[in-house]
C-alpha positions in Angstrom: 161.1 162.7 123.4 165.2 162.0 123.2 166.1 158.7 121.7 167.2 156.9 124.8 163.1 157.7 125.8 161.8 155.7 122.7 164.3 153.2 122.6 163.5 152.3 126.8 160.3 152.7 125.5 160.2 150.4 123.0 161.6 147.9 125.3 159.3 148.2 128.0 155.7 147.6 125.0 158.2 144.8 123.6 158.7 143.0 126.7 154.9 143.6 127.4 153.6 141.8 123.9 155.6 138.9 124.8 154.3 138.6 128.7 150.9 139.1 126.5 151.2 135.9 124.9 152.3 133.5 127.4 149.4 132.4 129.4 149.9 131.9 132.9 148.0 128.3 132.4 147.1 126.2 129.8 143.5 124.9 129.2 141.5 123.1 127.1 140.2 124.3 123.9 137.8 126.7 123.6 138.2 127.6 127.4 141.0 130.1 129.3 142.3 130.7 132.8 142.4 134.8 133.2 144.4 136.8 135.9 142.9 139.5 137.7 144.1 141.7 140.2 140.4 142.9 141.7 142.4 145.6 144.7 145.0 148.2 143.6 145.3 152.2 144.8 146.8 155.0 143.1 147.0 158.5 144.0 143.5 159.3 143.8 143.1 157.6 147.1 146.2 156.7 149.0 148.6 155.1 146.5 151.7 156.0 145.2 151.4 156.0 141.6 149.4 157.8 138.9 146.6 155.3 137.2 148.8 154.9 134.0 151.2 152.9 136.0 149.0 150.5 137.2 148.2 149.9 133.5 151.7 149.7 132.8 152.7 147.1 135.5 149.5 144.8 134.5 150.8 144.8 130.6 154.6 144.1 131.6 152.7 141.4 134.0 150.4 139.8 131.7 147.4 139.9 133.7 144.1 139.8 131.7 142.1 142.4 133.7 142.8 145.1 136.9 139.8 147.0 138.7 140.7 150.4 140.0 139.7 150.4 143.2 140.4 153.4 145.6 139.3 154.7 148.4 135.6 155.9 148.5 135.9 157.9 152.1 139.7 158.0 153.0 141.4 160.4 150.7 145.1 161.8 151.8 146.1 163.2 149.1 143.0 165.0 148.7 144.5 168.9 149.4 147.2 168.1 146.7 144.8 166.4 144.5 141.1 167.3 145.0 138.9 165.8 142.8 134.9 165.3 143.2 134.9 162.8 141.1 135.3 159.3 141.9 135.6 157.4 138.8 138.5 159.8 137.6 141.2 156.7 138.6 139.2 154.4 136.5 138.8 156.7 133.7 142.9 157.5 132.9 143.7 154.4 133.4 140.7 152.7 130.3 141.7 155.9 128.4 144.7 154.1 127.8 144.1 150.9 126.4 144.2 150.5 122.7 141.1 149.1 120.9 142.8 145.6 120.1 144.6 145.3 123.6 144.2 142.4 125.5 144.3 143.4 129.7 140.6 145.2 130.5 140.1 147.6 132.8 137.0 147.8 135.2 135.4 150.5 137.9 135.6 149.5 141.3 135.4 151.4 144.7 136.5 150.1 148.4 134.0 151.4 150.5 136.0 152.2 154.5 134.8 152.1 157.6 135.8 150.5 160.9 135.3 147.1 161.7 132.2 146.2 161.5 131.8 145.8 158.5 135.5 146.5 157.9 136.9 147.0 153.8 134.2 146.4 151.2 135.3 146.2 147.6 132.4 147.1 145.0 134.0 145.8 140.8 132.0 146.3 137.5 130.1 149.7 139.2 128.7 151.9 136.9 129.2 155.2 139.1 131.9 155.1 142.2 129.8 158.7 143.7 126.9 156.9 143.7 128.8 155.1 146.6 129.3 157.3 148.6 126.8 157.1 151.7 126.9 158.3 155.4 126.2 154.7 156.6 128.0 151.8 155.0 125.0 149.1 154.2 123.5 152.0 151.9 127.0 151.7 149.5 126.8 148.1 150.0 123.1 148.2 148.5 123.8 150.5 145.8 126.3 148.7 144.5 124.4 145.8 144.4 122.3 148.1 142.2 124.6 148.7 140.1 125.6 144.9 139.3 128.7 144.8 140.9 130.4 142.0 142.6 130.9 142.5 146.0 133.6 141.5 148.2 135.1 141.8 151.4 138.9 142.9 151.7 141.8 141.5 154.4 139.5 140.5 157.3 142.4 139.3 158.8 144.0 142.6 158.4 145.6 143.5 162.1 144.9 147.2 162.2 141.0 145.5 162.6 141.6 142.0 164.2 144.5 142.1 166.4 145.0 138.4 166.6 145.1 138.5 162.8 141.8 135.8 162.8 139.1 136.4 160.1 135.9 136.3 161.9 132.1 137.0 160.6 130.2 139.7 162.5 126.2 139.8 162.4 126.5 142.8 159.6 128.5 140.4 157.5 126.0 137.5 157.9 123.6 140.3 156.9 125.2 140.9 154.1 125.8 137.3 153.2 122.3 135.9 153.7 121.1 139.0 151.9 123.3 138.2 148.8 124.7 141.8 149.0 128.4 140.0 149.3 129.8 137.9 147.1 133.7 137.0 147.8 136.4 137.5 150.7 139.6 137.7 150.5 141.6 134.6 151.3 144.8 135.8 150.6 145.4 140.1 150.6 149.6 141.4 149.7 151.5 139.2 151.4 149.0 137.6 154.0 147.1 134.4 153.8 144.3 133.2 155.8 143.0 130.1 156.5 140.0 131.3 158.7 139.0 133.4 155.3 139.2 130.4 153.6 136.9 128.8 155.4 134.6 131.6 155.9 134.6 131.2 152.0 133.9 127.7 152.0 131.0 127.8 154.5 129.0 130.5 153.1 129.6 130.2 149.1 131.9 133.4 148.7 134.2 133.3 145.8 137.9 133.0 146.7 140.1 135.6 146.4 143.6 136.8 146.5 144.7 140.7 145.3 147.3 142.9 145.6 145.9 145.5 147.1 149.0 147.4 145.6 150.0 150.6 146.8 153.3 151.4 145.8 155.0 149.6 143.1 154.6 145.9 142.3 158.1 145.1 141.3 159.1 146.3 144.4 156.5 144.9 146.4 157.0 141.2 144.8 159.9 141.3 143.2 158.7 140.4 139.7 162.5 141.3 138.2 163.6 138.3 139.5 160.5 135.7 139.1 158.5 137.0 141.8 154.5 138.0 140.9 151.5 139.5 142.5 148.7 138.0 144.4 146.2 137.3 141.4 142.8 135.7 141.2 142.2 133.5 138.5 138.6 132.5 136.4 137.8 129.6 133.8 136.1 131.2 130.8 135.1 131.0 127.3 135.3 134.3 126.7 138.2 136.7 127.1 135.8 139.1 128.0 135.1 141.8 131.6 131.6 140.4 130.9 132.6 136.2 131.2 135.2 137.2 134.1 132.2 139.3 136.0 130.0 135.7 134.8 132.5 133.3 136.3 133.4 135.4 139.8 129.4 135.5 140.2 129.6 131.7 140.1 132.0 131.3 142.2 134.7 129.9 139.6 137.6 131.6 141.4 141.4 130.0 142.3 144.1 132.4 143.8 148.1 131.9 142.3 150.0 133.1 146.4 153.3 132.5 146.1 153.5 129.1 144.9 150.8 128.4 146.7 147.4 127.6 144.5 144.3 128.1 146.6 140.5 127.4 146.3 137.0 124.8 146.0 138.3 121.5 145.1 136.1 121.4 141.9 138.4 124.3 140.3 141.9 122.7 141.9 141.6 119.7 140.5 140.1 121.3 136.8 143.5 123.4 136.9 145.8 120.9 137.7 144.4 118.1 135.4 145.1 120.7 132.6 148.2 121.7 133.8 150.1 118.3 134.7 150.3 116.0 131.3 151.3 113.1 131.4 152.8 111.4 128.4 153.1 108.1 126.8 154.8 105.6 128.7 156.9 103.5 127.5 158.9 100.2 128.7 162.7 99.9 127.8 164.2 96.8 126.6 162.9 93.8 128.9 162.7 95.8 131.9 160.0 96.2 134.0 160.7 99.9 134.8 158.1 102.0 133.2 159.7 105.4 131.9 156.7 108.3 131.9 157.0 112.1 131.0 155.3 114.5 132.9 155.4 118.0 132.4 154.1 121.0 134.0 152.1 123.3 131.5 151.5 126.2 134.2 153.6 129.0 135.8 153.5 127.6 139.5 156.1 124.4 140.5 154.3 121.9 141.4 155.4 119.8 144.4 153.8 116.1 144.4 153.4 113.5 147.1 153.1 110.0 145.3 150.1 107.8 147.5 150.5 105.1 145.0 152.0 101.3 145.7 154.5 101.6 143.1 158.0 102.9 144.1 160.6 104.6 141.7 163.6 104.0 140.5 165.5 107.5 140.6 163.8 109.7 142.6 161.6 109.8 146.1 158.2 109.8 146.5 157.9 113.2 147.2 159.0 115.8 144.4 158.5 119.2 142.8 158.2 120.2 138.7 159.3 123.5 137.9 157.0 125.4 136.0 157.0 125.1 132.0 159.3 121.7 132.8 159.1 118.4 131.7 161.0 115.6 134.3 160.3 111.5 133.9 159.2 108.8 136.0 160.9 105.9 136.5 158.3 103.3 138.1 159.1 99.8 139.2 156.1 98.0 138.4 157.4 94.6 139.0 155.4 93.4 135.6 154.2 95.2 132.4 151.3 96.5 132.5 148.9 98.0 130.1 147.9 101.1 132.2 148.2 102.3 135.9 146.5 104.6 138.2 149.3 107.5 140.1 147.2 108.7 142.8 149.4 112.5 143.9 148.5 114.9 146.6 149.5 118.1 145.3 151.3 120.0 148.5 151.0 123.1 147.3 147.4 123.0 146.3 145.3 124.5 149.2 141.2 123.3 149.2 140.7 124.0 152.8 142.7 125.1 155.6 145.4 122.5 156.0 144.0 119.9 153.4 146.1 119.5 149.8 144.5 118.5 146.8 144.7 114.6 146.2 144.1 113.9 142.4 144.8 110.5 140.7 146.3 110.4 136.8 145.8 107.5 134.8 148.4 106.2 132.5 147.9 103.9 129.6 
């Protein structure tokens, strides 16, 4: 190993422990939002990259956990790379974590065939062969077996639906009514859709958004320069594969898109409240212009529509607050008062397709 090698090196694991520390969002005590990126390839299906660099972008990235998920049936690189085994992705890439080291890594398998049923994601398996079926409902069912949450991948994906429209087929309200799938994706690389969302909402799926990575991310989503990853995030107790596997289960799922935060009201709303503190107001002087501190805890801006009958004094009634930023309010209340209600929508909150978030703060 020449120096310039350990001193890059040593760059790369320092940046890494300091991504490490920095949550994405804040939350209450005793609680944490975790990032998970539940889609990625590698070479052991059709990917570009060996598994340890999929470890390697999810440290420099911070996320919490990554599922290796490749290809059960379609394998291209397969005369290069042959391999009967189809955990081996999953098992370099947990060979590397250190004992104390915060980002977990899970088994997964995406099960492929045509349309229907399309792309089926299988995390938290126990054996990827055991997968492997001649008809696709038997891997569904043994993954279910197995424990693992099932979802289905990019059903708006055009190489399937031409129109790019997510739509349910009878297999998939099969599998739905069956409780052999779990989640959809809502939001897959660098698509979003709002018929998936609402597929979602209809049937209980969990909400999800994933890279589905092939090459490299900093490439893909130019994280040099602020950019990040589709991610999925879950509210546990526990920074543990077995809370995350708890809370997707229930359904306790929000995708970070951009700037874009998407999912059931319920879990909006609990992310924002923690993430948008208000502080104490406070009246200068004899005027009746109430100066309030706001700052945003999280790692997404957030842009705010004020509903309220107050107006302010420097700013319009329609704003943004970049992330880890505090700004102030100026409100023309006309008297003093003791507290007031500031009912926002949040426009870059996403409960349902074309519907924001409306949540009100109270300041006393």
């Amino acid at each position: 190993m020449t120096f310039k090698y350990k001193m890059i090196k040593f760059f790369f694991l320092g940046t890494t422990a300091i991504l490490a520390q920095d949550p994405f969002f804040k939350s209450e005590a005793g609680t944490y939002w975790l990032s998970t990126d539940l889609h990625i390839h590698t070479v052991f299906s059709d990917g570009a990259v060996w598994p340890s660099i999929r470890v390697e972008e999810a440290r420099r990235e911070g996320l919490d956990l990554i599922a290796m998920t490749e290809h059960l049936e379609y394998q291209p690189h397969a005369e290069d790379l042959p391999h009967p085994d189809r955990n081996r992705s999953f098992n370099i890439a947990s060979g590397m974590l250190g004992e104390d080291e915060s980002l977990k890594v899970i088994n997964g398998s995406e099960i492929t065939r045509d349309m229907p049923p399309g792309h089926i994601n299988a995390v938290f398996i126990k054996d990827a062969n055991a997968l492997l079926h001649s008809d696709s409902l038997s891997g569904i069912q043994e993954a279910n077996k197995q424990g693992a949450f099932v979802f289905w991948n990019h059903p708006n994906w055009d190489a399937h639906r031409k129109d790019g429209i997510a739509r349910l087929e009878p297999f998939h309200k099969y599998l739905i009514s069956n409780e052999l799938l779990h989640g959809i994706e809502v939001v897959n690389e660098t698509t979003f859709s709002e018929e998936a969302l609402q597929i979602a909402l209809d049937n209980n799926l969990a909400i999800l958004g994933t890279s589905d990575i092939h090459g490299l991310t900093g490439w893909a989503h130019n994280i040099e320069k602020g950019g990040h990853r589709p991610m999925t995030f879950v509210k546990v107790s526990q920074k543990t594969p077995a809370a995350i596997k708890k809370a997707l289960f229930e359904r306790k799922t929000l995708v970070w898109f951009n700037d874009l935060l998407i999912g059931k009201k319920d879990v909006v709303s609990e992310l924002v409240k923690e993430n948008i503190r208000f502080g104490s107001p406070k009246y200068p002087e004899d005027k009746t212009i109430l100066n309030v501190e706001v700052t945003n805890e999280g790692s997404v801006p957030f842009h705010m529509e004020y509903l309220g009958e107050f107006s302010f004094h420097e700013r319009a009634t329609v704003f943004s607050i970049p992330p880890k930023t505090t700004i102030t309010l100026k409100i023309k209340t006309e008297e003093r008062k003791n507290s007031i209600s500031l009912p926002f929508r949040i426009l870059n909150a996403v409960i349902a397709p074309k519907k924001y978030l409306k949540h009100e703060f109270v300041v006393k």
